[in-house]
C-alpha positions as CSV (number, residue, x, y, z in Angstrom):
1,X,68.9,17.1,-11.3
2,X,67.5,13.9,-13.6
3,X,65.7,11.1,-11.4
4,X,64.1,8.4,-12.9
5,X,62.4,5.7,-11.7
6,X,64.9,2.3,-10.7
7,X,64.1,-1.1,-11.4
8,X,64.1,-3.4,-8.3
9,X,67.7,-4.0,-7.6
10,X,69.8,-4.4,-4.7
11,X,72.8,-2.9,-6.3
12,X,74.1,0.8,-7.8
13,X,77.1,1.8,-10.5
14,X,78.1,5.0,-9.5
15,X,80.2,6.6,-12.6
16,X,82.5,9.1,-11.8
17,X,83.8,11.0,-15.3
18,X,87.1,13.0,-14.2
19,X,89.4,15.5,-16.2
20,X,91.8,12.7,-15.8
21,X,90.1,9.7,-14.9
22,X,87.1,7.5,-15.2
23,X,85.7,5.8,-12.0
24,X,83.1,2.7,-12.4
25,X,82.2,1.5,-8.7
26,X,79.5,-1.2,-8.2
27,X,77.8,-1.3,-4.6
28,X,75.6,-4.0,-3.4
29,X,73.5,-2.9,-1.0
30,X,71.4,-6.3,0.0
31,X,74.3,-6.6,3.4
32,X,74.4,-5.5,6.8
33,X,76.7,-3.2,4.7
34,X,77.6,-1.8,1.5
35,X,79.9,-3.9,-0.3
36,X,82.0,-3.2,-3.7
37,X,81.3,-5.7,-6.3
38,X,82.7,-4.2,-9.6
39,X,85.1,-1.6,-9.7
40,X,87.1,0.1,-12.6
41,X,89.8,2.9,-13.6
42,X,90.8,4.3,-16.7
43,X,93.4,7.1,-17.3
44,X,93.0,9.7,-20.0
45,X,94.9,11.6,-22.2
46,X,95.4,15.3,-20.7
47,X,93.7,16.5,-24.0
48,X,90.4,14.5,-23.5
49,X,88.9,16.9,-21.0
50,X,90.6,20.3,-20.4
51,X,89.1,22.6,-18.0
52,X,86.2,21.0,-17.0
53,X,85.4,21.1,-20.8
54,X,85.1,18.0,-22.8
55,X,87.9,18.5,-26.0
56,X,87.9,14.7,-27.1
57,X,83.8,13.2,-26.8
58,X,85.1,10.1,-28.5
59,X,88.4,9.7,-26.2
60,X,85.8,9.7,-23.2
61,X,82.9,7.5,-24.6
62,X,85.7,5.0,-25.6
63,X,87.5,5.8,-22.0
64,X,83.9,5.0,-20.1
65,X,83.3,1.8,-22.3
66,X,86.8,0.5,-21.4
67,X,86.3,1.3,-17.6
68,X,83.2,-0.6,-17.7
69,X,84.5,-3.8,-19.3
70,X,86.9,-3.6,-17.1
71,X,85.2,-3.8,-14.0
72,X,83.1,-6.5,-15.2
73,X,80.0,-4.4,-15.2
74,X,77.1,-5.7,-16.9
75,X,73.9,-3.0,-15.6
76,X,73.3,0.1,-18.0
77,X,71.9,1.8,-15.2
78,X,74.0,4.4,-13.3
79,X,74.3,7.3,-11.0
80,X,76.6,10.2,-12.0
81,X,77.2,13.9,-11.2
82,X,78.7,17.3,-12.2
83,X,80.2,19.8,-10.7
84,X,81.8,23.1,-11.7
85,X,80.6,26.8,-12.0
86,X,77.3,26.0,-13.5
87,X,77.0,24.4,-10.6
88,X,75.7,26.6,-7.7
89,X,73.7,25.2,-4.5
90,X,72.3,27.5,-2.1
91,X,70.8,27.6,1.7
92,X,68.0,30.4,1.5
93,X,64.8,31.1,3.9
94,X,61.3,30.8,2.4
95,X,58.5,31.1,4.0
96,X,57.3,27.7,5.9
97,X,55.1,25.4,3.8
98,X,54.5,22.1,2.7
99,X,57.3,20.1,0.5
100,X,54.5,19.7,-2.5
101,X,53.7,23.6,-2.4
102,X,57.5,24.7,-2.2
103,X,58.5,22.9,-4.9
104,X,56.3,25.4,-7.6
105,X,56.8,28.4,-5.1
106,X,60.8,27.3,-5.4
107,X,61.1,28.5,-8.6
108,X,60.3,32.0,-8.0
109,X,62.8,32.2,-5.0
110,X,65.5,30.7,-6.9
111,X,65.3,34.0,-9.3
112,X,66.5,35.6,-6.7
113,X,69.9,33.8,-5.9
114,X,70.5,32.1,-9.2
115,X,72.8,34.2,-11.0
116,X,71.3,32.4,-14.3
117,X,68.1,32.3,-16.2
118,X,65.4,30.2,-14.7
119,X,64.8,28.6,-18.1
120,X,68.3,27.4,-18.3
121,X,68.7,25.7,-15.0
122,X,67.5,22.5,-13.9
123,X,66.7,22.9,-10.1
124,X,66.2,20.6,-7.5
125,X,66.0,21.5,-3.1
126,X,65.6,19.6,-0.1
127,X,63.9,21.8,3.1
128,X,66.5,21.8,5.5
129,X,64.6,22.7,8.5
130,X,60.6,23.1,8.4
131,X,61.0,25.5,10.9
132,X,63.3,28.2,12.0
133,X,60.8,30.7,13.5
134,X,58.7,33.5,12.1
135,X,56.6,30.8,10.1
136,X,59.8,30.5,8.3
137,X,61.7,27.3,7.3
138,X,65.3,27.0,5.5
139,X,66.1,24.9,1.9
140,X,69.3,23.7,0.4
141,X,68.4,25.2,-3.6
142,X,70.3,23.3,-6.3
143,X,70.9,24.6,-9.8
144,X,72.8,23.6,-12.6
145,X,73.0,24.5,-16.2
146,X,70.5,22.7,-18.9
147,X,72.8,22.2,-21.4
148,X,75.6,21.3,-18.9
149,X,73.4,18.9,-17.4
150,X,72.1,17.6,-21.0
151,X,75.4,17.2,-22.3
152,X,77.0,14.7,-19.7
153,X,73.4,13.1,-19.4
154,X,73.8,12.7,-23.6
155,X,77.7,11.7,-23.2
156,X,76.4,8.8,-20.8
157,X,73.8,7.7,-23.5
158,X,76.7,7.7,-26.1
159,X,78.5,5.1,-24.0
160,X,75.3,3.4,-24.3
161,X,74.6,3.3,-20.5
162,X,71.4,4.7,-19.1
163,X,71.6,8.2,-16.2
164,X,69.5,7.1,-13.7
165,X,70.6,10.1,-11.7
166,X,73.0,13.1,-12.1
167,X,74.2,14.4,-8.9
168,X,76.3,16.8,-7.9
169,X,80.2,15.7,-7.3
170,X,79.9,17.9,-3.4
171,X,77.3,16.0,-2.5
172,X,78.5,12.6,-3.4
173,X,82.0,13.4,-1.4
174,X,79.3,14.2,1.3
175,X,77.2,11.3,1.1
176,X,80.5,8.7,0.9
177,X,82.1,10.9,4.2
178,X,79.0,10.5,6.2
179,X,78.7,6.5,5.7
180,X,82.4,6.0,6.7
181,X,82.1,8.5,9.6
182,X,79.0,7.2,10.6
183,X,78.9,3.4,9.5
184,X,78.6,2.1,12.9
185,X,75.9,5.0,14.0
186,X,72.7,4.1,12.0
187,X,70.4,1.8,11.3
188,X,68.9,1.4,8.0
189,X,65.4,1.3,7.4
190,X,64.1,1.1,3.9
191,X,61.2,3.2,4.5
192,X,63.1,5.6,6.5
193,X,66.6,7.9,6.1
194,X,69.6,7.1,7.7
195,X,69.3,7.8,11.5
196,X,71.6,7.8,14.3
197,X,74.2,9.7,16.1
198,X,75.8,12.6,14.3
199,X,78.8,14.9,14.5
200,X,78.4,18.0,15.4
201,X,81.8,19.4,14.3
202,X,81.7,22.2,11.7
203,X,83.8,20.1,8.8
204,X,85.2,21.1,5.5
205,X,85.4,18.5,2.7
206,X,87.4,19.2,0.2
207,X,87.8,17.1,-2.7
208,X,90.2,18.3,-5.2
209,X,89.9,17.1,-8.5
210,X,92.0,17.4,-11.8
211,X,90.7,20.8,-12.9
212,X,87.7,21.7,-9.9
213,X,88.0,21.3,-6.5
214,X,84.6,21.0,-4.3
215,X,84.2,22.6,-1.1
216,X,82.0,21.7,1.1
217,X,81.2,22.6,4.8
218,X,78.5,20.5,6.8
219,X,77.5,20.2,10.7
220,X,75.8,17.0,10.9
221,X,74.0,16.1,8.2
222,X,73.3,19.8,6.7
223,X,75.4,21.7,3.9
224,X,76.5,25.0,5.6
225,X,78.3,26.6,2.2
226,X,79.2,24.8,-0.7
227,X,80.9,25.5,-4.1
228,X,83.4,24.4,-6.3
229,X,87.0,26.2,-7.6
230,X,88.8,26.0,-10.8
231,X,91.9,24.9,-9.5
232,X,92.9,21.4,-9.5
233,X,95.6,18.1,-9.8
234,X,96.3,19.5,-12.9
235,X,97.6,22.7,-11.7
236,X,99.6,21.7,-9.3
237,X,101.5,19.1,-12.2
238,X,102.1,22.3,-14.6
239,X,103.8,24.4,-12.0
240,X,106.4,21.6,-11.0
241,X,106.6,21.0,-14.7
242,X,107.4,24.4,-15.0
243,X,109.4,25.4,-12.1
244,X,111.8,22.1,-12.5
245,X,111.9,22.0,-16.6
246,X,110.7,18.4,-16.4
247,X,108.1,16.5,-18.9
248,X,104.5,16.3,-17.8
249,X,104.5,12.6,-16.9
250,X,107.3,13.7,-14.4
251,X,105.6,16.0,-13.0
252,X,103.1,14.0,-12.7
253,X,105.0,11.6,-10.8
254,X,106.1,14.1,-8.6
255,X,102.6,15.2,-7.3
256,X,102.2,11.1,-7.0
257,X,104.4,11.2,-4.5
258,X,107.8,9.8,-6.1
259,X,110.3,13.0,-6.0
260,X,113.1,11.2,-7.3
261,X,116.4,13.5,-7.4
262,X,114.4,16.6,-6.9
263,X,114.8,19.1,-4.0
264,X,112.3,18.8,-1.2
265,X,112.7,22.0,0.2
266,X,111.8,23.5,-3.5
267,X,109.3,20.9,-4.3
268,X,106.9,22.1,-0.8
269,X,107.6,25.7,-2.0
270,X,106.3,25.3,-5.2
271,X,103.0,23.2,-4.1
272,X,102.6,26.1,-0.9
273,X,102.6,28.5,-3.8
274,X,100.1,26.5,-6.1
275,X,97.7,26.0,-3.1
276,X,97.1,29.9,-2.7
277,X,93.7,29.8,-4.7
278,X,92.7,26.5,-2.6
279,X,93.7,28.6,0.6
280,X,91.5,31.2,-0.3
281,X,89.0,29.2,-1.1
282,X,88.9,28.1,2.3
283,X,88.9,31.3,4.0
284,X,86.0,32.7,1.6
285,X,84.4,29.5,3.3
286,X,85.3,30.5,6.7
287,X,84.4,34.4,6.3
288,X,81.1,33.3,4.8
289,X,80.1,31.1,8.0
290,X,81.1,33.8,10.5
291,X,78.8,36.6,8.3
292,X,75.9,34.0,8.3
293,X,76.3,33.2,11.6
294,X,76.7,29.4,11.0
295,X,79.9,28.7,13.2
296,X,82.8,30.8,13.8
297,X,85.4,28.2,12.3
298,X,86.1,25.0,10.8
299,X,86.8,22.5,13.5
300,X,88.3,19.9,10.8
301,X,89.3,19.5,6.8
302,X,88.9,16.1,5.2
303,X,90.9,15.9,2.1
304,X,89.7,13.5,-0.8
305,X,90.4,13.2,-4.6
306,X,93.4,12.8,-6.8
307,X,94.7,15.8,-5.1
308,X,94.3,14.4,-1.5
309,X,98.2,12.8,-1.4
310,X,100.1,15.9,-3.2
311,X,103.1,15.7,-1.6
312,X,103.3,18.1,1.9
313,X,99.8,19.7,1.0
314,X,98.3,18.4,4.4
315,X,100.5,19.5,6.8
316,X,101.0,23.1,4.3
317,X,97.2,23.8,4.5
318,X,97.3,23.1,8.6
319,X,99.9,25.5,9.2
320,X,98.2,27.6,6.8
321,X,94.9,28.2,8.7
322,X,95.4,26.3,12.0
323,X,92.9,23.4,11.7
324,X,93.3,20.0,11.9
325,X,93.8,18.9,7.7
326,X,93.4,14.7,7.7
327,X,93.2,12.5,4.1
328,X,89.5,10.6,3.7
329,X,89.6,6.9,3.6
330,X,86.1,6.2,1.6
331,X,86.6,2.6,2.0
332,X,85.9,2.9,5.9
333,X,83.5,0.6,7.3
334,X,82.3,-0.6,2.9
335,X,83.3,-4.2,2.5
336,X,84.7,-5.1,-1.2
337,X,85.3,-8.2,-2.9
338,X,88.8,-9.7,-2.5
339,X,90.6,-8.4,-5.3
340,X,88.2,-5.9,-7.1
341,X,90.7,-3.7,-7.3
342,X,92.8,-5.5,-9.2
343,X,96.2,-4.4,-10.1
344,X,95.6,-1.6,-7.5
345,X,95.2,-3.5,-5.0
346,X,98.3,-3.6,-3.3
347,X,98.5,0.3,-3.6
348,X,95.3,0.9,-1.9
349,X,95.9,3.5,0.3
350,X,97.2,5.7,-2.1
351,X,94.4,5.5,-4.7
352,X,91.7,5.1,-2.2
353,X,90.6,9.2,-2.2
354,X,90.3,8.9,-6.0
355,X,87.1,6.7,-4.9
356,X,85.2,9.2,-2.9
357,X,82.9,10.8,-5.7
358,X,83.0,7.4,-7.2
359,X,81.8,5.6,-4.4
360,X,79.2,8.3,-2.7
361,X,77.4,7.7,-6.0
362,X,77.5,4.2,-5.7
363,X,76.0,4.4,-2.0
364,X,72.6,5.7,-3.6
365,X,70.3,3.3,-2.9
366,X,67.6,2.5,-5.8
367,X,64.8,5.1,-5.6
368,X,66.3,7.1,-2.6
């Protein structure tokens, strides 16, 4: 995606711009371990961004200018990502060389698997594995659209702040999971990538959002199939709305977790029903790893995002597809400043998955 160069600093703002809300999270890195410094969160109107698609500019400038002043933030400088399907990332085999000469021989295997034109994506790839036999090795290809990419990158710039990088909202959720997983399993080294003892376990993270939900499956350290759905928070609020004739800020209560007078019996039917597409999203993941030959299942689903507390959706999706569904807790082995969170602090637990994008961009260290 964008990478520019950082100014010596020990800290990173990741900035997480949501259908429904904005996320400002300020990590010092200069500890034994990370620690939140500044943090902010700012609701927007449901007719700012609809779809992924950005109705209101001026609602979400002002939105991002708000968030920042009230976390306190003072740096311009931050780390953000996309996601969505101009979106699309990619293991593939190439032919075993060295980083420098893959990345011009890159773009000719990327026409290959990139449903897109070439000129219109900006791509980036990490090699996987340098070898995997028959002078072969195996890269992780990432594409997104220009002018998706330009546009959020131009948005940022409007809120006068500066992109330092745009990632991909998958591969924050990943980078956040693997520091609480694995907090006390490394040693950092700045010279050197994280290294220690990994999980082996074939595990889905999903992060559902307000209108996209990423999927991502990793063993170890390694992206086995990732992509991202259009089904969301959002969905989920417009079917209760729906099936119970109540306003949208009821509804959205509901999926909070407050059912008030409503029938809880009707209220799991109606979210088993709305989690159909995110079921078979899963099972496209699952089918996909058996016909690669990756793993034969998912051993274990971590749940993050808004979506991550909708009432009954854990234990429906367990029952579902017979794995083991649990709710991610990005704040795992991070210290934080006694009362960053503010007004939110006391209801910690429940907002804490909203933080996974949020904070996995935050965990990017300057210039890694």
């Amino acid at each position: 995606m964008i990478s520019l160069p950082f100014r010596k600093k020990t800290s990173t703002v990741g900035l997480d711009v949501g259908s429904s809300l904005i996320k400002m999270i300020e990590i010092d890195h200069s500890g034994d371990v990370p620690r939140i410094v500044h943090f902010g969160m700012n609701r927007l109107l449901p007719e700012a961004i609809v779809e992924g698609e950005i109705m209101d500019r001026n609602l979400v400038i002002d939105g991002i200018r708000e968030c920042m002043e009230q976390a306190g933030i003072t740096s311009n400088e931050v780390v953000s990502a996309v996601s969505g399907r101009a979106v699309i990332v990619k293991k593939v085999v190439m032919d075993k060389m060295a980083p420098e000469d893959a990345q011009e021989a890159i773009f000719w295997e990327a026409e290959q698997h990139i449903p897109f034109d070439i000129d219109d994506v900006c791509l980036d790839f990490q090699i996987l594995r340098e070898d995997i036999g028959a002078n072969q090795m195996e890269v992780l290809l990432v594409a997104a659209k220009k002018d998706m990419v330009d546009m959020h990158a131009s948005l940022i710039r409007d809120a006068e702040l500066t992109p330092k990088v745009i990632d991909v909202d998958s591969f924050a959720v990943q980078n956040c999971f693997e520091t609480n997983r694995f907090i006390d399993d490394f040693e950092v080294d700045e010279d050197a990538e994280m290294s220690g003892g990994r999980d082996e376990k074939v595990i889905g993270l999903i992060n559902i959002g307000g209108d996209v939900t990423n999927i991502n499956i990793i063993q170890g350290s390694s992206p086995h199939f990732t992509r991202d759905i259009s089904v969301g928070v959002r969905s989920y609020i417009e079917n209760i709305q729906k099936d119970f004739s109540i306003s949208y800020e009821q509804a959205q209560a509901v999926i909070s977790g407050d059912l008030g007078d409503l029938d809880e019996d009707r209220v799991r039917e109606v979210i088993s029903t709305s989690s159909q597409d995110l079921s078979m999203g899963i099972e496209r993941s699952i089918s996909f790893l058996k016909a690669a030959g990756d793993a034969e299942n998912i051993e274990e689903v971590v749940l993050s995002g808004g979506g991550a507390h909708i009432p009954f959706l854990k234990d429906i999706l367990s029952e579902k597809h017979g794995i083991d569904f649990s709710i991610h807790n990005p704040l795992e082995g991070i210290d934080y400043e006694e009362g960053v969170f503010g007004e939110y602090e006391e209801d910690l637990d429940s907002i804490a998955p909203l933080l996974t994008v949020g904070i996995g961009l935050a965990l990017r260290k300057a210039g890694k």
